[in-house]
N, C-alpha and C positions, 0 to 999 in steps of 0.2 A: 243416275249413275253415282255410286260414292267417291269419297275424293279418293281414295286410294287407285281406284280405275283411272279416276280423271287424269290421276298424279304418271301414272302411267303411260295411258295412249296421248297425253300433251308435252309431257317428258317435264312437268312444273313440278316441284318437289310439295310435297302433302304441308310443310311449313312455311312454303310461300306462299300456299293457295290456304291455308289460315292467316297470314297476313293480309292478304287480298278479302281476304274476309271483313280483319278487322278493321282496314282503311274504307269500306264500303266499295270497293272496289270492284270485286266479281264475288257477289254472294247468293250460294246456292239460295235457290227457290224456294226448297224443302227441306222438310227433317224426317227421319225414318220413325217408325213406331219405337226407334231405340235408341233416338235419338240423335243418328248420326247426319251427317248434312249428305244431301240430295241434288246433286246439278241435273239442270234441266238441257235439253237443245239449246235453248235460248242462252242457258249460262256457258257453255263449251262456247258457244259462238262470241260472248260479250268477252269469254277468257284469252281467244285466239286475237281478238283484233286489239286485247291488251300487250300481246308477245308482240305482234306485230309494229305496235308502236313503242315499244320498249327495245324491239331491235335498230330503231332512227334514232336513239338515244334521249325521249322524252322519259323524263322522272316519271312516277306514280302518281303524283301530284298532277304533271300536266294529261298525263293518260286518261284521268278522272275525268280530267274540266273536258278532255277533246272528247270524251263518250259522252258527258252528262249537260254540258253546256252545251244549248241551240245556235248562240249567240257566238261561240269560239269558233275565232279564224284560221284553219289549218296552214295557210301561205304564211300567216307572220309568223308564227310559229317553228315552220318549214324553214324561213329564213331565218330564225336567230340561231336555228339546230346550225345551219349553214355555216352561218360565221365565226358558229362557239367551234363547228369541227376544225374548221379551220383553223385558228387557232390553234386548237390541242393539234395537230399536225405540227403544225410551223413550230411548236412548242418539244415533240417528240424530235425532229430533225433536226435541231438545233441541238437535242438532248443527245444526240446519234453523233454527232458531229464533233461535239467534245469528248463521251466516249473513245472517238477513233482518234484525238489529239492523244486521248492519255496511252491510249494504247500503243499508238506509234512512238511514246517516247519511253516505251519498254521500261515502264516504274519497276526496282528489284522489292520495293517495299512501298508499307501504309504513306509514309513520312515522302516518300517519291510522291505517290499520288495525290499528296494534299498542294506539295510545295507545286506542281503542275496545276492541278485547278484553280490553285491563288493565282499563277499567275496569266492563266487563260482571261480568268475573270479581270484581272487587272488592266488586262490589252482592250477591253471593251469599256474601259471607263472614258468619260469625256476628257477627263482632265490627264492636258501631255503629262503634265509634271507628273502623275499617277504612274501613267501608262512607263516614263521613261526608268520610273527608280523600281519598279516592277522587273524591266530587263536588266538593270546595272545590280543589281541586287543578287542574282541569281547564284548559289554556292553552291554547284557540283549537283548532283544528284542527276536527276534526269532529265534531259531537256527536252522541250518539243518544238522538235526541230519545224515539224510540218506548220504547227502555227504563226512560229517567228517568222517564216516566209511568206507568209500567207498575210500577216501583218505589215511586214516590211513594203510588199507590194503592195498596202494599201495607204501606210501612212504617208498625211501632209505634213507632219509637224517636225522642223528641221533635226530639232533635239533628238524626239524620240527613235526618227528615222536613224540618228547617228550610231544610237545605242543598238539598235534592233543588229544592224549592220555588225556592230561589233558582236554582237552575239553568234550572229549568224559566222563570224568568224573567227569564232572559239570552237565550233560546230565543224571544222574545216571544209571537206568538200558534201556534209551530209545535205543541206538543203542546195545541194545546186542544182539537184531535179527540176525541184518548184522555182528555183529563178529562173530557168531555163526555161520554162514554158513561159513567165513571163515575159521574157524576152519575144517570144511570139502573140503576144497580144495587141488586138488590135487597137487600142488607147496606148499611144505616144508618152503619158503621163506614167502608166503602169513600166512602159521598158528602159523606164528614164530610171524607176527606182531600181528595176534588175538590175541594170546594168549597173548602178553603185553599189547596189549590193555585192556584188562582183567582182566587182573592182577591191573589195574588204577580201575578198578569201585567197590566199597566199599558194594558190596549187594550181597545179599543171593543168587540170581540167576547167579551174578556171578559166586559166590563161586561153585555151581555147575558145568560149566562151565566147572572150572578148573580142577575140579576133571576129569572130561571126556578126558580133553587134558593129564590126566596120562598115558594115555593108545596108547597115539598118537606113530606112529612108530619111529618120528624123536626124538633124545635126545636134540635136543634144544628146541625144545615145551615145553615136558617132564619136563626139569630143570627149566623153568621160571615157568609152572603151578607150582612145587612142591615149588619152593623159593619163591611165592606168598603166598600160602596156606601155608606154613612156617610160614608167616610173622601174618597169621590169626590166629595162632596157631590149625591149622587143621590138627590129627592125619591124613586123610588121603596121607597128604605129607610121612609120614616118608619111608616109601619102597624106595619111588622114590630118598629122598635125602641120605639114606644111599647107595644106587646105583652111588649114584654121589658122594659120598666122593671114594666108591672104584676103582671105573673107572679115579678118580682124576679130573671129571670137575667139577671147580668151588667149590670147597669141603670146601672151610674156607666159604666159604657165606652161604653152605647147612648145614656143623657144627652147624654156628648160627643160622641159624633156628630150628636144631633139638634143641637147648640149649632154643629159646623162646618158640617152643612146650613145652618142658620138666618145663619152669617152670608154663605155666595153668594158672587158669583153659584154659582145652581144651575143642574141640568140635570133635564130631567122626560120622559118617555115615556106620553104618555099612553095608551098603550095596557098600559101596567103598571104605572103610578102611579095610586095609588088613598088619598088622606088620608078615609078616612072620609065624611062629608059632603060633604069639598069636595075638587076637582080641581084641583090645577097643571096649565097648559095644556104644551105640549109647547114646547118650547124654553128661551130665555133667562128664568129665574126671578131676579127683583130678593130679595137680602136679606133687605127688610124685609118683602116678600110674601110671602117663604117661612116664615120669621120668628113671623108673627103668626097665620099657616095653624096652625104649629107649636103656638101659644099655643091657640089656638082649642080644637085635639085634647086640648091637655092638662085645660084650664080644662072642658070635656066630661066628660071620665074623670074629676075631681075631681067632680062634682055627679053621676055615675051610682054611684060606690062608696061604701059606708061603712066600709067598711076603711078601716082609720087606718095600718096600714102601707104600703097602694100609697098612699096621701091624701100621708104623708111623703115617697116616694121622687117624684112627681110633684112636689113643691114644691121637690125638693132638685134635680131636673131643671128645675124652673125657670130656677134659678142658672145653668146653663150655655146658656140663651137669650140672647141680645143682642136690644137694641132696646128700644123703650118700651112694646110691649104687654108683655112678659114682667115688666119692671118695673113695671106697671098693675096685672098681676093678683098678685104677692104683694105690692105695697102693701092690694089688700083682705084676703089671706091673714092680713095680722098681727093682722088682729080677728077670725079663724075661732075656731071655738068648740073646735076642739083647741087645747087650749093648745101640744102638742109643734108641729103645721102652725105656728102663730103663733110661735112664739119662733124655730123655724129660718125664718119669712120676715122676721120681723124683724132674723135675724143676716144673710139674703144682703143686704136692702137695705143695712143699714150698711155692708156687705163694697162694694156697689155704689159707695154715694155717696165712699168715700175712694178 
């Protein structure tokens, strides 16, 4: 058969099957009275089981050694194809993967898409210090939103984590998809950073967010949503931070927030606002409503615990209520029968009246 046939019914192009020639590869048997080359059965069969190993991805090179060497082991072989594909895999998905970073951050130009791959590349470096001036760095152009989230919910590194956060809220509510789902992850590590992330982004959709992370099982979720919405003056913090003055975590930071709830106007949802016994209605909360709500829960938790140290951190959270119920009830405080409750109500009112 001439190569032109062979080239034909094997579908090998007539220049590859002279290369194969010239590597000693698959060469015809014969030559024609005019010279032309001549494949036999035996050569169509030694050319097929070449395609065949050139479709597993073995060079010409190893093609050779596996036809012509007795001694060549197809399994180790078999196994390095293995681990090389692999790799080129893991290598293309990762290639896939940045791709759809740069894409999602809708570059309008070249200068977009470079300033985004610097700083994709950036966020994979070891070093924080890299990683953080990579995010603080960043002038306008196009962000990718989808990776800072995706970073944020991975980072350990205090710094970087702060920056990433601040990014992610210049971004206002675009990555709150992806915090959002980490908020559903089952690693308590990962909803710890959602939720500060969260806590960064100044919008209404946030603000819901956080209210949901009230309910999260971990108590460090829990305290960052409720010390956020604190900060928003969102009644539906208060449960959650009067729980953390009792339990003692973080209780002078939960204090001050119940003190800028308390002094309003507030905002309430009642569909996730929940003070204990009593309910802030949904909307505009006055001050001194919210205020004396406040007093109410606390002046509760004093007459249910005999614990002397939640007894003191309630009284010391006092101090940070405005209004005249909060001043009512440690003026009785300074005749409780702890002497420590009485002597710290008697230093806030003095602190009070000057």
């Amino acid at each position: 058969m001439l190569i032109g046939e062979v080239s034909r019914r094997c579908g090998v192009s007539t220049r590859m099957l002279r290369h194969y020639d010239t590597l000693g590869l698959v060469r015809p048997t014969g030559r024609t009275s005019g010279g032309y080359r001549e494949y036999t059965t035996a050569d169509i069969a030694r050319l097929f089981h070449v395609e065949c190993l050139r479709t597993l991805g073995l060079s010409l090179h190893d093609a050779k050694r596996a036809l012509d060497d007795p001694e060549f082991a197809p399994a180790d072989l078999v196994g390095d194809l293995i681990d090389h594909t692999r790799a080129r895999i893991a290598a293309e998905r990762e290639l896939l993967h940045r791709l759809e970073r740069v894409d999602a951050a809708a570059p309008a130009d070249w200068s977009d898409v470079t300033g985004v791959v610097a700083l994709l590349r950036a966020l994979e470096s070891d070093s924080g210090a890299a990683r953080q001036q990579a995010v603080l760095t960043q002038h306008g152009g196009a962000l990718p939103v989808a990776a800072l989230v995706e970073a944020a919910l991975a980072e350990d590194d205090a710094n970087v984590a702060g920056a990433l956060r601040w990014s992610l809220a210049r971004a206002g509510g675009a990555g709150l998809a992806g915090l959002a789902a980490g908020l559903d992850a089952p690693e308590p590590e990962i909803r710890r950073r959602a939720a500060g992330a969260i806590a960064a982004v100044p919008t209404a959709a946030a603000t819901g967010l956080l209210r949901t992370a009230l309910a999260d099982s971990d108590p460090t979720v829990r305290d960052r949503a409720a010390l956020a919405l604190g900060a928003r003056r969102d009644t539906a913090a208060v449960a959650a931070l009067l729980d953390m003055i009792v339990a003692g975590r973080a209780d002078i930071e939960a204090a001050e927030a119940l003190g800028v709830i308390a002094a309003g106007p507030t905002t309430a949802d009642s569909s996730t606002t929940d003070i204990a016994a009593t309910d802030i209605a949904a909307g505009d909360v006055s001050a001194a409503d919210s205020g004396a709500e406040i007093v109410t829960e606390l002046r509760a938790t004093l007459t249910d615990t005999g614990d002397p140290a939640v007894r003191l951190r309630i009284t010391q959270a006092l101090a940070e209520i405005p209004g005249p119920a909060a001043h009512h009830a440690l003026t009785e405080l300074t005749t409780d029968s702890d002497r420590t409750v009485a002597a710290t109500a008697t230093a806030i009112i003095g602190r009070r009246d000057h």
